[in-house]
VOKOLSE-730482 format. One line per 3 residues: number of its first residue (from 1); for each residue x negated, y, z of C-alpha. Coordinates in steps of 0.001 Angstrom, whole numbers, m for minus. Layout:
! VOKOLSE-730482
NUM) X/Y/Z; ... .
END
This chain:
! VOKOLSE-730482
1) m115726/103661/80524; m112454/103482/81978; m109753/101525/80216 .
4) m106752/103699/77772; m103842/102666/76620; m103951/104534/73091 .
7) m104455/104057/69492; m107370/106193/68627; m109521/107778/71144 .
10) m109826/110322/68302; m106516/111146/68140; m104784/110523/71671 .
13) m103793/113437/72785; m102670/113999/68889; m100516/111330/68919 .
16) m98721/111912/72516; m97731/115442/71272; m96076/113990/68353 .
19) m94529/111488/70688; m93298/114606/72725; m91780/116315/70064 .
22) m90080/113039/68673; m88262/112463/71909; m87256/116071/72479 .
25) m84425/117462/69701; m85488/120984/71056; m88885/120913/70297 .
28) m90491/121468/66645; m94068/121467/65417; m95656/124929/63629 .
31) m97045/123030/60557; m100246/123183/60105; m101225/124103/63625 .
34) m101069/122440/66965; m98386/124546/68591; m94968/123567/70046 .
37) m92104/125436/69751; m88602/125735/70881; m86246/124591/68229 .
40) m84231/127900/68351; m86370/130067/67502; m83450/132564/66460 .
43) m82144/132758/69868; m85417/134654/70653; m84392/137738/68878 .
46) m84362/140856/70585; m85474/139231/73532; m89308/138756/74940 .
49) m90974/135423/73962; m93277/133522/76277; m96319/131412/74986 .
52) m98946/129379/77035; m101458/127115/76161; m104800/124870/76977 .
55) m106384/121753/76740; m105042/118455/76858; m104785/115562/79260 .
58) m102501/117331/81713; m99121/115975/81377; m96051/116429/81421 .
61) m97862/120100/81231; m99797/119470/78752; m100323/117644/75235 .
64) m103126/118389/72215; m105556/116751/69747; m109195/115114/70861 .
67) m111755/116065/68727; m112935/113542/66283; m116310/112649/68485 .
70) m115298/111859/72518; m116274/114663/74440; m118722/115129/77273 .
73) m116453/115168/80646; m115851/119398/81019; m118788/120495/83940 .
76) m118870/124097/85235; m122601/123530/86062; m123502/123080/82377 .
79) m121117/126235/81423; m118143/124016/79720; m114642/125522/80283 .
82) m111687/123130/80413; m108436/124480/79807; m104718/123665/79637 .
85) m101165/124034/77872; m97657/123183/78896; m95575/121421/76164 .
88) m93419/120032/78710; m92379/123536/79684; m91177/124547/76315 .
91) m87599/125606/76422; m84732/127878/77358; m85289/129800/80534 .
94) m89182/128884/80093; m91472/129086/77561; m91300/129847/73949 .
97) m94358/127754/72518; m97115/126370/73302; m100982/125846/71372 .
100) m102691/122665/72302; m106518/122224/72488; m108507/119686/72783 .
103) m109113/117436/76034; m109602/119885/78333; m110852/122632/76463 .
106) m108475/126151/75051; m107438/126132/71696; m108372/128068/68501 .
109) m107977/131559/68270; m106793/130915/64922; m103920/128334/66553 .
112) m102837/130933/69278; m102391/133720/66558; m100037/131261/64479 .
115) m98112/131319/67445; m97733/134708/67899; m96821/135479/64826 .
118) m94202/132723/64787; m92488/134264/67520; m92734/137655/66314 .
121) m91395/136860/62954; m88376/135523/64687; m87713/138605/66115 .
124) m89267/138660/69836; m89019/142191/71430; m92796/141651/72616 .
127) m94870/139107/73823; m96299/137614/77057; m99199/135286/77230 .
130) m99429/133219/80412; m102965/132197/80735; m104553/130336/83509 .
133) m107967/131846/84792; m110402/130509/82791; m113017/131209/80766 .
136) m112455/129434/77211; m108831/130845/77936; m109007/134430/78301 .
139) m111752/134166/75715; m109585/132615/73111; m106238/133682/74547 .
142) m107884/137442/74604; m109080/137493/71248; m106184/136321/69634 .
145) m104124/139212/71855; m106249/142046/70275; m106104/140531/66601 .
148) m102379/140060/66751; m102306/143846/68268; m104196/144898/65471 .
151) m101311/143504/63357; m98583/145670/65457; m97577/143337/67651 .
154) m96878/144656/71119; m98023/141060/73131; m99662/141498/76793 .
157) m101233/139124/78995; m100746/137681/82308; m103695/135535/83896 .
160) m102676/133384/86999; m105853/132332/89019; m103863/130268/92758 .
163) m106395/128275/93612; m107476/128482/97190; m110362/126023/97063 .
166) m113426/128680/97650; m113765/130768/100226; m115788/133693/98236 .
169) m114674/133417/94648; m117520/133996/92621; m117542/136497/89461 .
172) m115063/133842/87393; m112530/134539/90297; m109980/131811/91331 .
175) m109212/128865/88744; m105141/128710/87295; m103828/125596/88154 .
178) m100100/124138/88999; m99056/127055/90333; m98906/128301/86916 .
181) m95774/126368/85958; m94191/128592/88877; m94623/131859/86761 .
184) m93550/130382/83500; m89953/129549/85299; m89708/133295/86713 .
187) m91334/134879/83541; m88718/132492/81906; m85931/133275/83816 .
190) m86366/137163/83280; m86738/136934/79427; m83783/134642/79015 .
193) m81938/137105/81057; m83037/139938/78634; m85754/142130/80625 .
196) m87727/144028/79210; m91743/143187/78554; m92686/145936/81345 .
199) m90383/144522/83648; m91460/140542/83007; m95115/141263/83292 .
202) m94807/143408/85818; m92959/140907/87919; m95098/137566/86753 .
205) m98107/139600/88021; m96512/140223/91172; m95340/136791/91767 .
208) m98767/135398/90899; m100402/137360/93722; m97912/135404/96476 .
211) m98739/132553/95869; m102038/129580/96211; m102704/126077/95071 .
214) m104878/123633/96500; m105840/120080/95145; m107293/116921/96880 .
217) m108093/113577/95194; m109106/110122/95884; m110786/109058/92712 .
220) m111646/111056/89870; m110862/111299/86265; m111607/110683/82424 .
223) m110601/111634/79490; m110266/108970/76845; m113814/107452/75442 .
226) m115554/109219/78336; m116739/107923/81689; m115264/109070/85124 .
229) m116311/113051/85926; m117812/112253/89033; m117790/109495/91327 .
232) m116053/108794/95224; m117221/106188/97758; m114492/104035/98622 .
235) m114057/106052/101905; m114408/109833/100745; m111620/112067/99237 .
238) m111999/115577/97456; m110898/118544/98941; m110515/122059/96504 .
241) m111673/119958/93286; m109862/121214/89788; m107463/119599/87484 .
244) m110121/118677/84939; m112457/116787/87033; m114382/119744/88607 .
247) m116296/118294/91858; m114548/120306/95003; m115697/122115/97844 .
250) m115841/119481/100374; m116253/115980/100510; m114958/113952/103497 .
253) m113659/110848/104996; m110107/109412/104024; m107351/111135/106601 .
256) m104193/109976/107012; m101881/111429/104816; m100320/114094/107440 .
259) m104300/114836/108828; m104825/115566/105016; m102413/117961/104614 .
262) m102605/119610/108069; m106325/120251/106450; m105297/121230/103008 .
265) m102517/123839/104794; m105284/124879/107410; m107598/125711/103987 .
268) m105015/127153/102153; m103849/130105/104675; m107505/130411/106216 .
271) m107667/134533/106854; m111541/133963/106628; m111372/133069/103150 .
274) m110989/135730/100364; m108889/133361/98088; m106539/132511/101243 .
277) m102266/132640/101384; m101236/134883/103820; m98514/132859/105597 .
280) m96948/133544/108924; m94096/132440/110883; m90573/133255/109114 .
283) m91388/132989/105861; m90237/131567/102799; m91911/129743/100623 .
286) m91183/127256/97605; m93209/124590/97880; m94968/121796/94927 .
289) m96277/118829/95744; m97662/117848/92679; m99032/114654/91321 .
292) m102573/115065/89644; m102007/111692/87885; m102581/108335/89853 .
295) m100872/108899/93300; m98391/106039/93708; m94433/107861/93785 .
298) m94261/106299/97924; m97708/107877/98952; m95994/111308/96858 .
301) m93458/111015/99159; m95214/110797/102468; m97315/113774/101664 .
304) m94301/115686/100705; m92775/114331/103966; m96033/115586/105958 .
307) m96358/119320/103715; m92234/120139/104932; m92949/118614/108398 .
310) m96436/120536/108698; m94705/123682/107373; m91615/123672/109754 .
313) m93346/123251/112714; m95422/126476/111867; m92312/128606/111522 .
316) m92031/128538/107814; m88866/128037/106112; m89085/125690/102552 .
319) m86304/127590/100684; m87052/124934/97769; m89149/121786/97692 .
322) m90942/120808/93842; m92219/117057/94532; m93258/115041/91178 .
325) m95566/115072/88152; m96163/118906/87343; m99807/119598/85899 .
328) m101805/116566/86054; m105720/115200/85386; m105378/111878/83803 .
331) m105380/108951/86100; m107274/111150/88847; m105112/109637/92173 .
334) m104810/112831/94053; m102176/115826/95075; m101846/119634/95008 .
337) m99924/121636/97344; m98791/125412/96331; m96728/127377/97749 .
340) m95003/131023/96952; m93795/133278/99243; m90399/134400/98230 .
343) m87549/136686/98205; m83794/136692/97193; m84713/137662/93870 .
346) m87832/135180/93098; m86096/132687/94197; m82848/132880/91845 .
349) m85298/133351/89014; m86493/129855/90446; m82994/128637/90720 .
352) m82153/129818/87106; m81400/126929/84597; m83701/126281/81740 .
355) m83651/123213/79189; m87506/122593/80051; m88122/118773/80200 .
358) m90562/118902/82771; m88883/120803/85130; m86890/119240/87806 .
361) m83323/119171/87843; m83039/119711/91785; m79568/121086/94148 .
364) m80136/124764/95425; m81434/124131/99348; m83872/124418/101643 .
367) m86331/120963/102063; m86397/119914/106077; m87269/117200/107912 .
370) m84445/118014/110666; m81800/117007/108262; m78828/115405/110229 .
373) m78678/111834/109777; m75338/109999/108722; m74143/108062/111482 .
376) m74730/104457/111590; m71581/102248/110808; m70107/100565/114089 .
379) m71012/96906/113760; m67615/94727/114919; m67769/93454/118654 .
382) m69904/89715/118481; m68019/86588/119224; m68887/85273/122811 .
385) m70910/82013/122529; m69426/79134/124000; m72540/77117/125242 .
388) m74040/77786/128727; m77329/76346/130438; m78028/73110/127551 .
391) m81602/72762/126279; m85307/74159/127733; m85016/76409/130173 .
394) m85356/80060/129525; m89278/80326/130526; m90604/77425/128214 .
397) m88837/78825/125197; m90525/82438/125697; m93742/80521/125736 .
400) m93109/78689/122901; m91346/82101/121009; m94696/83795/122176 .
403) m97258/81232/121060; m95003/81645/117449; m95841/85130/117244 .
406) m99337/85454/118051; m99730/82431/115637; m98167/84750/113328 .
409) m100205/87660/114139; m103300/86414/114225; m102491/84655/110371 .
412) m101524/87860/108851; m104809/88734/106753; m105343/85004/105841 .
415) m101753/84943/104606; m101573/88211/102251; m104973/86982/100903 .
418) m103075/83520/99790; m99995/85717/98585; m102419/88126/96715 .
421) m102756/85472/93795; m98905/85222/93254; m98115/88605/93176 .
424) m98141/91334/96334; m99539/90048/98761; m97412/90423/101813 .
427) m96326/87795/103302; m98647/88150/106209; m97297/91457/106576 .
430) m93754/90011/106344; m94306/87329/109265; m96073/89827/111121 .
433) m93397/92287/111254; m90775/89187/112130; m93461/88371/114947 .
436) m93536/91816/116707; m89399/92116/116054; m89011/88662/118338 .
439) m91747/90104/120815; m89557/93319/121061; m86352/91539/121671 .
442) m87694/89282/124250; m88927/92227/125660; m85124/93584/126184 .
445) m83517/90382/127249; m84513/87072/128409; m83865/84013/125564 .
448) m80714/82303/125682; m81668/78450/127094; m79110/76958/124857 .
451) m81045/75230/121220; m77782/77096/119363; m77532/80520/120544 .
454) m81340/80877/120912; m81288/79675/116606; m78446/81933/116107 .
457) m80452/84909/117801; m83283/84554/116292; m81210/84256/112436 .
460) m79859/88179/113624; m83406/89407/114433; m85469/87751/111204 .
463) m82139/88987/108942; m82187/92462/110823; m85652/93007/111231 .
466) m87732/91139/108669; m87326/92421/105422; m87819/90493/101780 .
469) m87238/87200/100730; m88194/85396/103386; m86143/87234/106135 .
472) m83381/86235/104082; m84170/82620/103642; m85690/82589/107614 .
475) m82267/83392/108496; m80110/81047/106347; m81993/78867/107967 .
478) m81677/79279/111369; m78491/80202/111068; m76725/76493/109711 .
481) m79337/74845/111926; m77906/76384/114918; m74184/75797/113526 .
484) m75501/72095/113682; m76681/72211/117120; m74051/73749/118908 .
487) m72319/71027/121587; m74890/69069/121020; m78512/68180/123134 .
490) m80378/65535/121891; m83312/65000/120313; m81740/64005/117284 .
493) m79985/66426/117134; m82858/68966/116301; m83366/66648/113067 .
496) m79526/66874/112252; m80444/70796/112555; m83536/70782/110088 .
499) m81478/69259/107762; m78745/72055/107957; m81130/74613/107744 .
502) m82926/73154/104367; m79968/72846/102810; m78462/76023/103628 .
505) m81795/77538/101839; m80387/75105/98482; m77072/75116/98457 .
508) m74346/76242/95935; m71548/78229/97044; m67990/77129/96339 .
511) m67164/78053/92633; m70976/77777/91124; m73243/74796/90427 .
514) m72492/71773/92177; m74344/71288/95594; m77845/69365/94938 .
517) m77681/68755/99193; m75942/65508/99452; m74899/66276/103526 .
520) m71689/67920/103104; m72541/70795/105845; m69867/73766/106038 .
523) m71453/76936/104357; m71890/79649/107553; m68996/82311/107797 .
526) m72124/85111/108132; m72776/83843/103874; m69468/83831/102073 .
529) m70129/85711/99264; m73633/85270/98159; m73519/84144/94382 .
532) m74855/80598/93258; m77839/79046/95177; m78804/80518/98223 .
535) m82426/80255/97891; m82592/78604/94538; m85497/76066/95206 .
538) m86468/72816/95518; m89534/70210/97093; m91892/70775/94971 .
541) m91238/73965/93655; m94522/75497/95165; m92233/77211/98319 .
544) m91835/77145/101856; m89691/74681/101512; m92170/72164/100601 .
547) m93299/71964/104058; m90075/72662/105489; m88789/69138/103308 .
550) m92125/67491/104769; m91361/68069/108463; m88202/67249/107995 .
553) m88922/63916/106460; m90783/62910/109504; m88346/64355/112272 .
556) m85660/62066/110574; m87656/59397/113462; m86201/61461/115839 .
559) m82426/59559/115322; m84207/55833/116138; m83899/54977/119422 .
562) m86551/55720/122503; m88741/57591/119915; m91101/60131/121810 .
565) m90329/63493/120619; m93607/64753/121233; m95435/62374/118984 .
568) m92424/62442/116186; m93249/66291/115975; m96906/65706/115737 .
571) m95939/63901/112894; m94073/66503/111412; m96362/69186/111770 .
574) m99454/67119/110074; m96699/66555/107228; m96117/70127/106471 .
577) m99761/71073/106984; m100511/68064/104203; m97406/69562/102121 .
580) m98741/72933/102159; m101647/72293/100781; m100464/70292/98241 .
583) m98784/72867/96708; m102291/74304/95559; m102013/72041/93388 .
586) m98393/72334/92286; m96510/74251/89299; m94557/77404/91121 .
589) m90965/76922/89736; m89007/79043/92222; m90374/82511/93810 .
592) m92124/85305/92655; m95697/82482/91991; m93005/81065/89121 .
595) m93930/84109/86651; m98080/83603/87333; m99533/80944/85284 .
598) m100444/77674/87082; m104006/78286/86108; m104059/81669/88274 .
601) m102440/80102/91142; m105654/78635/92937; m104478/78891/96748 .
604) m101695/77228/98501; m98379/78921/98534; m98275/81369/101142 .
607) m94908/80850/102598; m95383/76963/103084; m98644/77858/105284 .
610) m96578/80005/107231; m93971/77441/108004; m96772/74839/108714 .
613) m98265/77527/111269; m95398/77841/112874; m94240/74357/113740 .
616) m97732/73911/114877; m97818/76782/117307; m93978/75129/118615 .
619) m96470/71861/118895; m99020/73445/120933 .
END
């Protein structure tokens, strides 16, 4: 059973509607009852109120009370109908109320009635119910409609069913799902305006017929005490399922995210299918991307990307773009997609304000993905360098640069897999994209000769091109190192440099916490203003510099006299492989590894295996 973060199983979805209410000043309970309503009830007079309701365990839409015994996951194929509310719709320009039920299943007749008669005893010139399509809905929805009729009320009922999942609808007809939330903002709109009950069911009906939903997952859900509704390889995702664990109508591979919404679109606005969206080029649509619970906000974003891009290049225009958390299932990790055609008089009923929680506070405009950039700033013109034709020769240093970043290339697996354990794992993925920037730029131009300018290069493309910590501390780095070797040649030299280069990664600037770097270098011009330490560690801190300390250690030989180069870096690079994996061992006291516990961190650090990698591959 999958893991909850809640009090009671028994009372979950009890307790996050009172947490609802507590946070909102403009929503009240109706005691003894699990309704929500808006806390102005008098503003409602004269004018048409607007319930909804339905199971729990479909936030923000949603909120209600488990039953006291956990509930068999909600099956169509053994004939139990899960249902929905929308507390988080509840407000001015939206709904009036609200009645919860249970996880997934439609409230009481008896709760829906207390409703009604709430409203109406406020004064509401008539009542619509907005009811998604199905069963234990219009059952309980319906019944309560005819009782409170009975009473005198004058209360009709609008049932949304914009799902686009099967092709032939059988005699239930098409499931109500996020496209819902759509016609309580124009049924909203329209009473808060002061129409009429003809005219606001009359024009939610209409609205509900322009418009489809269609939902695709990659895992599925539970409710709370209850194992997972049905179950996905690894490599499968769910096309057409429902938003209370309902198996879909197609299971197949994982797609890219724009292949899986070029499908989902291709679905949706299929002429062959009787539940299909009639969409052609030049129209307007508003579009919601909707999160059904577990989709990560960057993979809601590239499917959002993908739906506008998809969209435009059929000829439709996005008049207004809905991407977020709108009716979810739980933790299922998945997306819907509806859209609504539109005219000029839908949409300002869309563009009307309301006080609605859960609806997004967005500008008026069209979504696009040919939205003009802002230009880039100029960059000032660089200073010339002053060196010319001193070190290797242009051809050995693109070896060496080469051998560097297939070293890095090939490492990038083993290297997230030793990140994993301090955190997230990417600092193969880091060196990687460093290794294919310095492959690119050697493309483009040949490598300056000179030890200085090629350092001071190569600190522009990590700081330009790398990304995260270690671009930043890469580039330090390379940057005082080459400051250290310009006019200069030989091999000691490159020692002098390694020096430089640790301490920029250590050192206080002027004003903080006294230097800890004993060498006295000049802090780079490109680094003025950076507060404090640079980098903030130290040997033995569990970091790249560990090895970087090591290596340097032994290419201090490099300053006696007649020492072979060759054999003094030998040394150095079997001192930073030796350092590296020493700090398996060590406590991480700089980094992100310093918040993990020692007794998690079970690999060598990452970023000191890098390093090692690298001065080997300059070795080879």
């Amino acid at each position: 059973v999958p893991k909850k973060l809640v009090t009671t199983v028994s009372g979950c979805a009890d307790d996050a509607l009172a947490g609802l209410v507590a946070c909102n000043s403009g929503l009240r309970l109706l005691q003894g009852h699990r309704v929500v309503l808006r806390d102005d009830l008098q503003a409602i007079r004269g004018r048409v109120a607007l319930l909804s309701g339905g199971g729990s365990g479909h936030e923000p839409a949603h909120a209600g009370e488990t039953p006291p015994v956990p509930p068999v996951p909600p099956s169509h194929a053994h004939g139990a109908e899960p249902s929905s509310l929308s507390a988080g719709y509840v407000g001015k320009g939206m709904l009036t109320g609200v009645v919860a039920g249970a996880m997934f299943a439609s409230p009481s007749v008896g709760s829906i009635l207390a409703a009604i008669r709430a409203v109406a005893q406020a004064g509401a010139a008539g009542i619509l119910l907005i009811v998604k399509n199905y069963t234990g809905d219009r059952l309980n929805f319906g019944m309560a409609l005819e009782r409170a009729r009975a009473e005198g009320t004058d209360v009709r009922m609008v049932v949304v069913g914009d799902d686009c999942a099967f092709t032939k609808p059988g005699k239930a007809g098409r499931r109500g799902i996020c496209g819902t939330i759509l016609i309580h903002k124009v049924a909203g709109a329209l009473a808060e305006a002061g129409a009429s009950l003809d005219e606001i069911e009359k024009k939610a009906m209409a609205a509900a017929k322009v418009m489809g939903t269609l939902g695709l997952s990659l895992s599925p859900c539970s409710i709370p005490g209850s194992k997972p509704s049905f179950q996905l390889a690894e490599d499968e995702m769910e096309l057409g399922l429902g938003i209370h664990g309902e198996a879909g109508v197609r299971r197949m591979k994982v797609l890219p995210a724009d292949k899986a919404v070029e499908t989902m679109l291709k679905h949706m606005t299929d002429p062959s299918s009787a539940s299909h969206l009639s969409l052609t080029p030049g129209s307007s649509v508003v579009l919601v991307v909707n999160n059904l619970g577990g989709l990560s906000c960057l993979e809601l974003g590239i499917v959002a990307g993908a739906a506008v891009r998809c969209l435009e290049n059929q000829g439709v225009r996005i008049v207004r773009a809905l991407v977020g958390s709108f009716m979810t299932a739980m933790e299922m990790a998945g997306v819907s997609l509806t859209l609504m055609l539109v005219d000029e008089e839908l949409l300002r009923l869309i563009d009307a304000k309301t006080t609605a929680m859960a609806w997004p506070n967005i500008l008026a405009g069209p979504a696009t993905t040919r939205r003009e950039e802002v230009p880039a700033p100029i960059e000032p013109p660089r200073k010339p360098q002053d060196e010319t034709g001193i070190g290797p020769g242009a051809a050995r240093v693109e070896r060496v640069l080469q051998r560097v970043c297939s070293t890095l290339l090939d490492m990038k697996d083993k290297l997230n897999e030793l990140d994993r354990g301090a955190g997230d794992g990417d600092c193969g993925h880091t060196h990687a994209q460093a290794a294919q920037a310095i492959q690119e730029w050697m493309r483009s131009r040949p490598p300056p000769a000179a030890p200085a300018q090629l350092l001071s290069a190569l600190a522009d493309v990590v700081l330009e091109q790398m990304g995260g910590s270690s671009g930043v501390l890469y580039g330090l780095f390379l940057t005082a190192a080459a400051q250290s070797l310009r006019g200069r040649s030989d091999s000691a030299a490159w020692a002098d440099a390694m020096d430089a280069g640790i301490e920029a990664m250590q050192r206080s600037v002027p004003g903080g916490a006294e230097s800890q770097c004993p060498l006295g270098i000049p802090i780079p011009p490109e680094f003025p203003c950076i507060p404090h330490r640079y980098g903030g560690a130290a040997p033995g801190d569990r970091t790249m510099l560990d090895s970087l300390f090591a290596a340097a250690q032994a290419l201090h030989s490099l300053r006696n006299p007649g020492a072979d180069p060759l054999q003094v870096l030998a040394a150095a690079v079997q001192s930073a492989e030796a350092a590296a994996e020493a700090t398996r061992h060590m406590e991480a006291g700089a980094g992100r590894a310093s918040y993990v516990h020692s007794s998690r961190l079970e690999q060598p650090d990452a970023g000191a295996v890098a390093v090692a990698a690298v001065l080997g591959a300059v070795l080879q």
